[in-house]
C-alpha positions in Angstrom: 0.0 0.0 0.0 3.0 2.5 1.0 4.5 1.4 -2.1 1.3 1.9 -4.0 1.0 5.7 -2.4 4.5 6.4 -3.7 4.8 5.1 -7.3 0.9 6.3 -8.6 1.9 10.3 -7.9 5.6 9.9 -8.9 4.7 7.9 -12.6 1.8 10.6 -12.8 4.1 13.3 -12.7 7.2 11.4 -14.5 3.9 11.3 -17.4 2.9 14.2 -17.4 6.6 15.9 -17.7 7.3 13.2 -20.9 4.0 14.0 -22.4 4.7 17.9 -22.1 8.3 17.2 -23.3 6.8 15.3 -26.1 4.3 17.7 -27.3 6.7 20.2 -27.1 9.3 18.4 -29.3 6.7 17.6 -32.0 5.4 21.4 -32.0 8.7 23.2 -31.7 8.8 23.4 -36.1 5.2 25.0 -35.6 6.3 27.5 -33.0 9.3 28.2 -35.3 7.3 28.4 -38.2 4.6 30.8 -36.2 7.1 33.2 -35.2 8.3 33.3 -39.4 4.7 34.7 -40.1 5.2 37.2 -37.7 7.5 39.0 -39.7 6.4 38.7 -43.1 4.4 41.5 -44.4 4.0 43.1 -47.7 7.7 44.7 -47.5 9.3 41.9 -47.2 8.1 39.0 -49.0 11.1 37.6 -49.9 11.3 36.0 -46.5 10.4 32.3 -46.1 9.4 29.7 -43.2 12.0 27.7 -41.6 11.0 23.9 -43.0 11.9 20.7 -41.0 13.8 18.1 -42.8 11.7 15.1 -41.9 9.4 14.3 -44.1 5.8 15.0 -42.4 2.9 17.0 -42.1 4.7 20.4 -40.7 6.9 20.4 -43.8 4.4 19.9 -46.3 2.7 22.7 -44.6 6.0 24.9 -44.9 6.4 24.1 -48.1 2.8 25.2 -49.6 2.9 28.4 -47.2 6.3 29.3 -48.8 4.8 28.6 -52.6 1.9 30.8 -51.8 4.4 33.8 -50.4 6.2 33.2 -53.7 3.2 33.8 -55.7 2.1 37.1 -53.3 5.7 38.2 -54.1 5.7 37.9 -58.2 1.8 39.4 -57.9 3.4 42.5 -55.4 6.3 42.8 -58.2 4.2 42.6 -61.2 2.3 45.8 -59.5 5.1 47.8 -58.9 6.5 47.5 -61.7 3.6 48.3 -63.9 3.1 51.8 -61.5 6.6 52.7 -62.4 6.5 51.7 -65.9 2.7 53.6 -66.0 4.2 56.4 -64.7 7.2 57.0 -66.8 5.2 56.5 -70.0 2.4 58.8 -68.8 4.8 62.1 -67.7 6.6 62.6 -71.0 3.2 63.0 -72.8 2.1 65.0 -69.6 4.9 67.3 -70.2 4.3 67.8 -73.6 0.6 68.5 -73.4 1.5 71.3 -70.7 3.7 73.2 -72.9 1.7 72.9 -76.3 -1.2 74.3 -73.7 1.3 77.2 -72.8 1.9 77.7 -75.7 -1.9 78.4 -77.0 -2.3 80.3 -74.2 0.3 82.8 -75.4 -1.2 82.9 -79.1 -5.1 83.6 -78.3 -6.0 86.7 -77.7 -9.8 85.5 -76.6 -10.4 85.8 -72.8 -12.7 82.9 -72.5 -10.5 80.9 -74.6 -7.3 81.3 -72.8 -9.0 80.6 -69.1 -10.3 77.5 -71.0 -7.3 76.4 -71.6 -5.8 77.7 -68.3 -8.1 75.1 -66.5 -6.7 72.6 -69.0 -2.8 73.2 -67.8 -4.1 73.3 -64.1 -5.2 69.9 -64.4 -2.4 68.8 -67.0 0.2 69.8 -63.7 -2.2 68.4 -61.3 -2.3 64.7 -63.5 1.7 65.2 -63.7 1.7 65.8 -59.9 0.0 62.5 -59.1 2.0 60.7 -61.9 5.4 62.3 -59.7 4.0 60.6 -56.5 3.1 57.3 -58.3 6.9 56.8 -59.4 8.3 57.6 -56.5 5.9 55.3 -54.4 7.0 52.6 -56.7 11.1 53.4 -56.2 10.5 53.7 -52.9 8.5 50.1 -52.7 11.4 49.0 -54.9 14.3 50.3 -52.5 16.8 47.9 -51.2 17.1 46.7 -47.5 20.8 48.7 -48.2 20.1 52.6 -49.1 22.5 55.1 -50.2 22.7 56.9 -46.9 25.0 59.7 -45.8 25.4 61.3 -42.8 23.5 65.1 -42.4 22.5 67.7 -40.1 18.5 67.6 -40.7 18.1 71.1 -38.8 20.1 72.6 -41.3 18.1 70.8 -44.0 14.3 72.1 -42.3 16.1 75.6 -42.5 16.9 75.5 -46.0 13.5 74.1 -47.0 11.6 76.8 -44.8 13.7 79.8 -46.8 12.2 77.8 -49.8 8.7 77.9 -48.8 8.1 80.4 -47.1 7.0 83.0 -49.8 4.5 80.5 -50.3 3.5 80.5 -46.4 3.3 84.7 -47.0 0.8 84.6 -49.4 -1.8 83.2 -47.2 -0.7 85.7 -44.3 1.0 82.1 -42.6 4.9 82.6 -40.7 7.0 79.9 -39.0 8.2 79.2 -36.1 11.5 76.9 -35.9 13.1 75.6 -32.5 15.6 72.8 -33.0 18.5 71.3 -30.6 22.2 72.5 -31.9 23.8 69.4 -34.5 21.5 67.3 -34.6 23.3 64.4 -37.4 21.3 62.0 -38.8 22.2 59.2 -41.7 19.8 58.9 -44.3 19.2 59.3 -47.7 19.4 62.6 -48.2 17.0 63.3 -50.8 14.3 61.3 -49.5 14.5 63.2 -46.3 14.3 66.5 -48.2 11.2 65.1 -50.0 10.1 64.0 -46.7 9.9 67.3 -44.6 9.0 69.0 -48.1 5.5 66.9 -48.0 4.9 67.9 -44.4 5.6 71.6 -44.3 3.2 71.8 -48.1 0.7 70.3 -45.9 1.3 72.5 -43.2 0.9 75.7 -45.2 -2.0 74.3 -47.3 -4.6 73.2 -44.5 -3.7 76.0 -42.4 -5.7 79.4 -41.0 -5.0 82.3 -43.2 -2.6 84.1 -40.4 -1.6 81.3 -38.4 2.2 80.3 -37.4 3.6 77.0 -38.2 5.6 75.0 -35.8 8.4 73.3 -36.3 10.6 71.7 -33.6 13.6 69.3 -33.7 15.0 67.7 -30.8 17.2 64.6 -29.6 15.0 62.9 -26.3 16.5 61.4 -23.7 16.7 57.9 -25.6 19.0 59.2 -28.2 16.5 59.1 -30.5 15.5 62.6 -32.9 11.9 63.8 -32.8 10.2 66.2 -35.0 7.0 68.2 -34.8 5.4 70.2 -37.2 2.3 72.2 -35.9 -0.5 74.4 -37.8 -3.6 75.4 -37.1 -6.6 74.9 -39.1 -9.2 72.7 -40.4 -7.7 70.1 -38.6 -8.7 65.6 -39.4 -11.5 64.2 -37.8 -11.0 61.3 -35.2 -12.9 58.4 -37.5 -10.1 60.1 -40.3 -6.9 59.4 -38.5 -6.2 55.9 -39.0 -6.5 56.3 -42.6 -5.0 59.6 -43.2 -1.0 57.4 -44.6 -3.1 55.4 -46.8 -3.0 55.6 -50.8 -5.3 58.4 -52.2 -6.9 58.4 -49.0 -8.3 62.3 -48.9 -10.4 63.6 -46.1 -14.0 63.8 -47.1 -14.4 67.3 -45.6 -11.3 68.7 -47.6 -11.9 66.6 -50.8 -13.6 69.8 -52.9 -11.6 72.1 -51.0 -7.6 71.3 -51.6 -5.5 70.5 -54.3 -3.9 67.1 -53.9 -3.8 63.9 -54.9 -3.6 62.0 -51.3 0.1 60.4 -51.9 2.0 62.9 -49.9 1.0 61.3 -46.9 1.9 57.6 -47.8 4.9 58.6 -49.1 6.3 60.4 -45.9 5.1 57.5 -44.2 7.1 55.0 -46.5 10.3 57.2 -45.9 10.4 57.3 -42.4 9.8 53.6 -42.6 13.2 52.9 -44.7 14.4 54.7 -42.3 13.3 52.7 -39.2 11.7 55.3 -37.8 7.9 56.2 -37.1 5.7 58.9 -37.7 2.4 59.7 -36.1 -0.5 62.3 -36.2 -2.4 64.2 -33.4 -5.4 66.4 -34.3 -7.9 68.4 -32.6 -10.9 69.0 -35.6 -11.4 73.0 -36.2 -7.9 73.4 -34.0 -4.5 71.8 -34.1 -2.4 69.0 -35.9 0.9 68.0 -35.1 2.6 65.5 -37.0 5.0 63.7 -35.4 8.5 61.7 -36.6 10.7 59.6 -34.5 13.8 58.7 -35.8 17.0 56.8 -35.0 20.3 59.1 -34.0 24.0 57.5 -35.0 26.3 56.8 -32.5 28.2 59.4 -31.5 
């Protein structure tokens, strides 16, 4: 009986622990496999599931998930490419249009005619605008895990893009404001930055009050990491509008009429900071404020 009270509990737990080992042996290429999916998104389909090399269910399963990634990846290809090939084909006869237009312009000497065709070169350059965005969405989905980076001040880089915009600012009555920490390096690609704090300060100037200052502030936080703001008041996004707002051609439905734009600017920002491993984020108060926020890594020092 003593015996009997001993051995029962001891080989129910000697079980139990061989059963758990067991299971846990037999699920460990799941688990692997599991934690694969976890990274694989649409920017970076090239990656693939870890297969076992026994012959069984969990490497069939491996396999057929990997063939279906391969397919996603040649459909994700196919698309970009065609954008970028669209593109270039479409801005030469863009370009050509425009001037021709111009050029009629010049030669009429009926006012009706020549705001006719005035409207015609307005949307011509807004068409060419989009076509712009839609190349340079499709280089930047085609950029390489390595980019050609170089290391920058980025204050000095906001200062010499707000000398370049702000006669544009004037002319709706706006000013800027720009606080920023001394030296503050960053390595990037240089012209995607510069396209990147261009998008955001446009955007500033276009959905703000006539009379308003724009903020813009650059500092390094505590956790070595650079953060930049850039504040206007105005019109300001809706709450149900935020999560959308870095999505393709995504325009808000209460600026749609209102604005010029094609609803890229956003989703490219978005994609630069990205490359860049950073993040950036928006804050908005409807009828008041929006901040738009980027967090970036600093280089070692």
């Amino acid at each position: 009986q003593t015996i009997f009270y001993i051995s029962f509990p001891l080989a129910f737990m000697l079980s139990a622990v061989a059963g758990y080992l067991i299971v846990r042996i037999g699920f460990h290429p799941l688990t692997v496999m599991i934690e694969s999916t976890k990274h694989i998104s649409e920017k970076n389909l090239s990656e693939r599931l870890p297969t076992p090399s026994s012959n069984n269910e969990m490497r069939t399963l491996g396999m057929s998930f990997n063939r279906m990634i391969e397919r996603l990846e040649s459909a994700f290809q196919s698309q970009r490419q065609f954008i970028a090939d669209a593109s270039h084909e479409i801005r030469s006869p863009l370009t050509i249009i425009s001037a021709e237009l111009e050029y009629a312009k010049r030669s009429l000497e009926d006012g009706e005619a020549k705001e006719s065709i005035q409207i015609s070169i307005d949307e011509v350059d807004h068409l060419k605008n989009i076509t712009n965005n839609l190349l340079l969405l499709a280089k930047l989905d085609a950029t390489p895990t390595e980019l050609h980076v170089s290391e920058f001040r980025l204050d000095e880089m906001v200062s010499d893009c707000l000398r370049k915009i702000k006669h544009l600012a004037a002319s709706n009555g706006n000013s800027f404001e720009f606080d920023s920490d001394e030296n503050v390096n960053i390595t990037g690609n240089k012209d995607q930055f510069n396209s990147l704090i261009n998008i955001l300060l446009d955007n500033a100037v276009k959905y703000s009050s006539s009379g308003s200052v724009i903020r813009v502030r650059i500092a390094v936080t505590a956790g070595r990491q650079i953060e930049m703001t850039v504040n206007n008041t105005g019109s300001g996004i809706l709450p149900e509008e935020l999560p959308f707002i870095f999505k393709r051609f995504y325009r808000s439905g209460s600026l749609r009429n209102e604005k010029t734009g094609s609803g890229l600017g956003l989703a490219i920002a978005q994609r630069i900071v990205m490359l860049h491993g950073g993040e950036i984020t928006a804050v908005s108060v409807p009828h008041e404020t929006t901040t738009f926020t980027i967090t970036l890594p600093q280089p070692p020092v």
